[in-house]
N, C-alpha and C positions, 0 to 999 in steps of 0.2 A: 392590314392596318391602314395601309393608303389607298385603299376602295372605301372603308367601309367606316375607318375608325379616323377621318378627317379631323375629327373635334377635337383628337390628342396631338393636332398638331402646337408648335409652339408659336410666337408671335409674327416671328420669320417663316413659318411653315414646315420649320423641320419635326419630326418626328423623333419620339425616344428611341435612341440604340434598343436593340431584341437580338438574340443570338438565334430565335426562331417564332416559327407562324405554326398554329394548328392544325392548317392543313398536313404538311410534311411529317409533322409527327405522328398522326392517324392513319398515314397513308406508308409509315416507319422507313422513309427516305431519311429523316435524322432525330436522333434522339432527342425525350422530352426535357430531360435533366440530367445532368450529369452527376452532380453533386447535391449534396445535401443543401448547399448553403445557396442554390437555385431557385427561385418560386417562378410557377405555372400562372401566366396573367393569361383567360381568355377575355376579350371584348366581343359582346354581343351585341348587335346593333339592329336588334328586329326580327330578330329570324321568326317566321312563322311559326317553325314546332315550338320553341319557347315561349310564342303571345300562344299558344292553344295549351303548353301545358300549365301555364300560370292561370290562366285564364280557368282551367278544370279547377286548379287549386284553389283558386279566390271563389268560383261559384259553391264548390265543397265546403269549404269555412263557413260564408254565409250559409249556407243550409245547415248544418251544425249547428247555427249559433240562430235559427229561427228567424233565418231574415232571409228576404225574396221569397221567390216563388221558382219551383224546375218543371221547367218548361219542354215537354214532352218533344222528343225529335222525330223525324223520317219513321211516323206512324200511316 
């Protein structure tokens, strides 16, 4: 969160208490939730494979819905 997720900081620059980050929890150094009464926040801030898999999904709809054109690749 303080690389990536700057924006949530507060006016002082502090940051919301987190009892944890997603790397450690994928990586199962510490659990994602303990409780029920827990919620999972990730912040994504650009990551590549999300602009490529949004980007498949916005191209797909418009094509669907008869608008643009697909544009042949690595022919």
């Amino acid at each position: 969160m303080k690389v990536t997720g700057t924006d949530m900081a507060d006016d002082n620059g502090e940051f919301p208490p987190v009892d944890t980050e997603f790397p450690p929890v994928v990586a199962g150094i510490t659990a994602g939730r303990r409780s029920d009464q827990e919620r999972i926040f990730a912040y994504n801030s650009g990551l590549v494979v999300t602009d490529i898999a949004l980007g498949h999904r916005f191209a797909q709809l418009a094509l669907d819905q008869g608008l643009g054109v697909q544009v042949p690749l690595w022919q």
